[in-house]
SEBAKOL-284504 format. One record per residue (C-alpha): x, y, z; residue in three letters; residue number from 1. Coordinates in Angstrom, 2 decimals, decimal comma, always signed. Each point is the difference from the previous one (the first is absolute). Example, Ala and Ser with C-alpha at 12.3 -4.5 7.8 and 13.67 -1.06 7.14 Angstrom:
BEGIN
<<+12,30; -4,50; +7,80>; 'ALA'; 1>,
<<+1,37; +3,44; -0,66>; 'SER'; 2>,
This chain:
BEGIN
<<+29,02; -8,60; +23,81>; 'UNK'; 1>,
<<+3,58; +0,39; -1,34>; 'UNK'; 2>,
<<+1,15; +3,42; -1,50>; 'UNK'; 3>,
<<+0,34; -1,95; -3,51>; 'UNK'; 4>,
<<-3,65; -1,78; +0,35>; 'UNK'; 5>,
<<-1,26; +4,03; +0,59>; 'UNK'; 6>,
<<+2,09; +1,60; -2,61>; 'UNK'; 7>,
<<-1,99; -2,89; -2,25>; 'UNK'; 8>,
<<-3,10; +0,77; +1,21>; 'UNK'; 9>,
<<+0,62; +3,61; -0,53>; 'UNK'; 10>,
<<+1,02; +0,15; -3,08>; 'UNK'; 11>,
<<-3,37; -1,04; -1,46>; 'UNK'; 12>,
<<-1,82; +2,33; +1,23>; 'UNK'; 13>,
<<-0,73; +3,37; -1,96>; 'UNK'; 14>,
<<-0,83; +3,27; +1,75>; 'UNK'; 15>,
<<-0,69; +2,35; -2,42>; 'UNK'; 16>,
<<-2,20; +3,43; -0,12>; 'UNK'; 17>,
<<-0,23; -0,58; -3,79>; 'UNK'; 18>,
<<-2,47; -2,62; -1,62>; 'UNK'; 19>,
<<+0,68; -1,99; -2,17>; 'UNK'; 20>,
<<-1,56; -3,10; -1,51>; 'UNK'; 21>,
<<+2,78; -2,50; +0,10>; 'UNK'; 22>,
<<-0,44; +0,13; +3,79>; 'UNK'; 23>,
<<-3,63; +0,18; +0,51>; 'UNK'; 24>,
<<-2,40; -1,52; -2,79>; 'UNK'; 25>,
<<-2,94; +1,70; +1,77>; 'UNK'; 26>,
<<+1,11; +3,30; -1,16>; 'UNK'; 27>,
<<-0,48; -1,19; -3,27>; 'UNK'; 28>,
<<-3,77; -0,64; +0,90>; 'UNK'; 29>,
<<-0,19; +3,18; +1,87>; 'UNK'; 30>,
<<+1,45; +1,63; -3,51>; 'UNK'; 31>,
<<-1,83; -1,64; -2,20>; 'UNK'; 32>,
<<-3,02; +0,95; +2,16>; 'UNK'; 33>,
<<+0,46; +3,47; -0,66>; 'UNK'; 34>,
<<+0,54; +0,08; -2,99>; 'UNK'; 35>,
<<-3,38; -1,61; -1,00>; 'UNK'; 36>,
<<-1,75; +2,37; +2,19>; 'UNK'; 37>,
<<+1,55; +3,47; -1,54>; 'UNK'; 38>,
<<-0,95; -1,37; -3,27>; 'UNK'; 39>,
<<-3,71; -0,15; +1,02>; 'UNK'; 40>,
<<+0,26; +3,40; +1,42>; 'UNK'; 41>,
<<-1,83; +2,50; -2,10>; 'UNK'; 42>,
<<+2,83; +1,98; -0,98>; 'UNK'; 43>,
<<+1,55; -2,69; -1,73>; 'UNK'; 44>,
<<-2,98; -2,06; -0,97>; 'UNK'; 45>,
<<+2,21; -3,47; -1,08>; 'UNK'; 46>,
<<-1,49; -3,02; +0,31>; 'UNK'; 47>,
<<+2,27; -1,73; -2,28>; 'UNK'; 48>,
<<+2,73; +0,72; +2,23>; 'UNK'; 49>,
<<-2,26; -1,48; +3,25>; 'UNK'; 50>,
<<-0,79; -3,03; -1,77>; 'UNK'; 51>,
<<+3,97; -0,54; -0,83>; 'UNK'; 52>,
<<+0,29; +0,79; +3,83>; 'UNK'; 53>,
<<-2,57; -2,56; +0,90>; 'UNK'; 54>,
<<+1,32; -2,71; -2,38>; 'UNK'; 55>,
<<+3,85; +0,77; +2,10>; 'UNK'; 56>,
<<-1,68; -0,57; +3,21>; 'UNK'; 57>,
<<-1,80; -2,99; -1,21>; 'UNK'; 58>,
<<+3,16; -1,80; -0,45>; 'UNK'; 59>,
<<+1,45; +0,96; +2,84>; 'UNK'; 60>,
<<-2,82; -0,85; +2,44>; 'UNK'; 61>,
<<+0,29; -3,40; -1,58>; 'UNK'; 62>,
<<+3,63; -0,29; +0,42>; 'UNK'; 63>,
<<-0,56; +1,36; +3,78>; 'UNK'; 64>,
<<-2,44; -2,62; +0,43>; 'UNK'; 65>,
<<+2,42; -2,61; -0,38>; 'UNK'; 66>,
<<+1,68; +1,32; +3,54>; 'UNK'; 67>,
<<-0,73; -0,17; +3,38>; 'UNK'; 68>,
<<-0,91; +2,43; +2,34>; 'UNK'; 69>,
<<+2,70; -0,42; +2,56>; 'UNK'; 70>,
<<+3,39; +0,07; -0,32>; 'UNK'; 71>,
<<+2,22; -1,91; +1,89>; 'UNK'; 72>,
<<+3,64; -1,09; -0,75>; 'UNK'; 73>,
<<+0,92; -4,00; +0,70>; 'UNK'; 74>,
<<+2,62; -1,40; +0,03>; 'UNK'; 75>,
<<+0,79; -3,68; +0,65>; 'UNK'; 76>,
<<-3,73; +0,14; +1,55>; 'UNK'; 77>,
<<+0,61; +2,63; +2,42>; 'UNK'; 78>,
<<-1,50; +3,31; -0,45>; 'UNK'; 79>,
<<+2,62; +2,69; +0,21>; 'UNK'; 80>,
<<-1,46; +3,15; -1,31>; 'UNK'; 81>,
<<-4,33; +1,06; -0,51>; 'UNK'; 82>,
<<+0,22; +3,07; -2,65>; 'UNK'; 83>,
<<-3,05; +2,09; +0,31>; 'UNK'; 84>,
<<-1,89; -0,24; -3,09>; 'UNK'; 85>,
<<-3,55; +1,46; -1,73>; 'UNK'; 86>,
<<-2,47; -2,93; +0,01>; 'UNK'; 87>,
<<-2,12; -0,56; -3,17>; 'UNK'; 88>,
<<-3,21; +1,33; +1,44>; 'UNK'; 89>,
<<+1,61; +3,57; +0,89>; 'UNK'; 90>,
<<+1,53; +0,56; -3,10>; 'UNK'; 91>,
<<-2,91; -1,28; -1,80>; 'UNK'; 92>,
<<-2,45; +2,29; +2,02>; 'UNK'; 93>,
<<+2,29; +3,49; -0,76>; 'UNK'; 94>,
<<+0,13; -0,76; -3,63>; 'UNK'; 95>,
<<-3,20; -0,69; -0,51>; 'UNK'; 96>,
<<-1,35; +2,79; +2,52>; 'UNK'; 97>,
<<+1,77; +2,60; -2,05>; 'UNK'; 98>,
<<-1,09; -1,63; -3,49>; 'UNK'; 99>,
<<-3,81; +0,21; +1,44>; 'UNK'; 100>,
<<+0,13; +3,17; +0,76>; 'UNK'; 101>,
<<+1,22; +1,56; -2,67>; 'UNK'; 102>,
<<-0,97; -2,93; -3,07>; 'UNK'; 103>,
<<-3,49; -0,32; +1,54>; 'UNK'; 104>,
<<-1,71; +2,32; -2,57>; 'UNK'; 105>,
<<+1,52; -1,53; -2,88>; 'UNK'; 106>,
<<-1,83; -3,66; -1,30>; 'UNK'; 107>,
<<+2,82; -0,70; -2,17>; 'UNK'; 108>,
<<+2,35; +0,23; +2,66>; 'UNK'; 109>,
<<-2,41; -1,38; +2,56>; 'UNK'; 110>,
<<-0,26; -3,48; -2,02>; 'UNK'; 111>,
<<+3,86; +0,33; -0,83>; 'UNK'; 112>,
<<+0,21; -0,25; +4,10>; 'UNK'; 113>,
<<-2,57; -2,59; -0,02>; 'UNK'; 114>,
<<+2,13; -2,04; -2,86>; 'UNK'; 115>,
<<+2,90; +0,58; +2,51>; 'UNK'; 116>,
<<-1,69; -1,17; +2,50>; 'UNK'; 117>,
<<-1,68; -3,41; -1,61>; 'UNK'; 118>,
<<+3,55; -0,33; -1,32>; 'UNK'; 119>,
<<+1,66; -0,37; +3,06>; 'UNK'; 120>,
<<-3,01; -2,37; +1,75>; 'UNK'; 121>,
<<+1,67; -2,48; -2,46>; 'UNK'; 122>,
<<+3,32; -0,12; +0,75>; 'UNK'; 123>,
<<+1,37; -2,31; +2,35>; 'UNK'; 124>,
<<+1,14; +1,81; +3,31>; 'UNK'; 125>,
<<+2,15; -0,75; +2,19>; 'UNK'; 126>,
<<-2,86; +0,37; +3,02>; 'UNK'; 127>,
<<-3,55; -0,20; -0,92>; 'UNK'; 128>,
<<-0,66; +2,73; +2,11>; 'UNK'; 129>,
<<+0,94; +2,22; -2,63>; 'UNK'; 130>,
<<-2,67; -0,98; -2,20>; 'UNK'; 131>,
<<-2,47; +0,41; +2,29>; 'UNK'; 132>,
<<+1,40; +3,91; +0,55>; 'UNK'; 133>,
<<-0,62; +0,06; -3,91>; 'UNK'; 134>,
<<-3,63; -0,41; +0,65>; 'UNK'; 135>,
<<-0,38; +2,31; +2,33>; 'UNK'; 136>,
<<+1,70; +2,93; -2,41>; 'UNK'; 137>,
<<-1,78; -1,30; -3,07>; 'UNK'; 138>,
<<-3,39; +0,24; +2,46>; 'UNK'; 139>,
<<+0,92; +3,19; +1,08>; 'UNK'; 140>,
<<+0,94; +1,87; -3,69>; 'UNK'; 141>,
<<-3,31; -1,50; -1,62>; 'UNK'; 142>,
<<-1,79; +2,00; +3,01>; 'UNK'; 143>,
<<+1,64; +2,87; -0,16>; 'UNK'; 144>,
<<+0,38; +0,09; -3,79>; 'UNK'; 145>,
<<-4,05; -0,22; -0,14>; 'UNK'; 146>,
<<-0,36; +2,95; +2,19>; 'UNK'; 147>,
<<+1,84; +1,66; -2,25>; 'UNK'; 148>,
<<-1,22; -0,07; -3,03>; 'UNK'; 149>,
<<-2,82; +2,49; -1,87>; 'UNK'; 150>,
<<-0,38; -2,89; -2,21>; 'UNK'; 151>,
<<-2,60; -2,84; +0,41>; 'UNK'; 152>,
<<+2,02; -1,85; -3,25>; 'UNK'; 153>,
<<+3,40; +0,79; +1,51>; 'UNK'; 154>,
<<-1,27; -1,99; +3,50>; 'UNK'; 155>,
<<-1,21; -2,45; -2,35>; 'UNK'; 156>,
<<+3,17; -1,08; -2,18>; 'UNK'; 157>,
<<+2,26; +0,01; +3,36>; 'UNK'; 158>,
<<-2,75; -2,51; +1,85>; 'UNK'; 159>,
<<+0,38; -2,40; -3,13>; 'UNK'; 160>,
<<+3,90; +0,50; -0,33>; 'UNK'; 161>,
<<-0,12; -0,76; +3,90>; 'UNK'; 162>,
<<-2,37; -3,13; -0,69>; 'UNK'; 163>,
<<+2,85; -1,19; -2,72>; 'UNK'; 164>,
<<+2,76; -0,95; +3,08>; 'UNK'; 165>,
């Protein structure tokens, strides 16, 4: 390549130590994340705060599921340039295996998750491959959410809300 066709290249790409948001939406999953999960931590006891959290990463799961998992640049049908990118079913699985393990205990925010997850079954993706990782996380919360609980009522209300999607 010319020195022009590099400096072009170059100048679209961002090294940074710093993250921010505008250049990487999965931070803002990886934030959003976190902040559900300290508010279900007993010393600040905030569920109202997780379910805001999980109603955040609702939408953006079902923006994210309007992309594909690779990306590669093309330009008058030639590929020129394949970005590395997180596919669906890895940033599906570190959300949710964070949630679980720190929601688990909690039916309200168990069948939030489970509203989440039935939510997201019905959008249209862009590869239906994602909806079948949806499954498998909504299978995997209702198990571990009923080991969980103390409460035979509690194990009861999230089976029907998971019977309801």
């Amino acid at each position: 390549m010319d020195d022009k066709t590099v400096k072009q290249i170059l100048s679209n790409i961002n090294f940074a130590r710093g993250e921010l948001v505008e250049d990487n939406y999965i931070l803002a999953f990886k934030q959003i994340t976190e902040i559900a999960v300290k508010a279900m931590s007993p010393g600040v006891n905030d569920p109202g705060t997780a379910i805001n959290a999980i109603d955040y990463l609702t939408e953006l799961f079902s923006l994210r599921m309007q992309k594909r998992d690779s990306g590669v640049l093309v330009h008058e049908g030639n590929a020129y340039v394949k970005i590395a990118v997180v596919n669906f079913e890895e940033l599906m699985y570190n959300v949710m295996a964070s949630l679980r393990t720190y929601c688990k205990h909690d039916p309200i925010i168990v069948q939030k998750l489970i509203w989440m997850l039935g939510y997201l079954k019905e959008q249209s993706p862009f590869d239906e491959g994602y909806t079948e990782m949806i499954e498998k996380e909504l299978d995997l919360l209702l198990k571990e959410a009923k080991e969980a609980f103390d409460s035979a009522t509690d194990v009861k209300k999230v089976a029907e809300a998971s019977k309801n999607i």
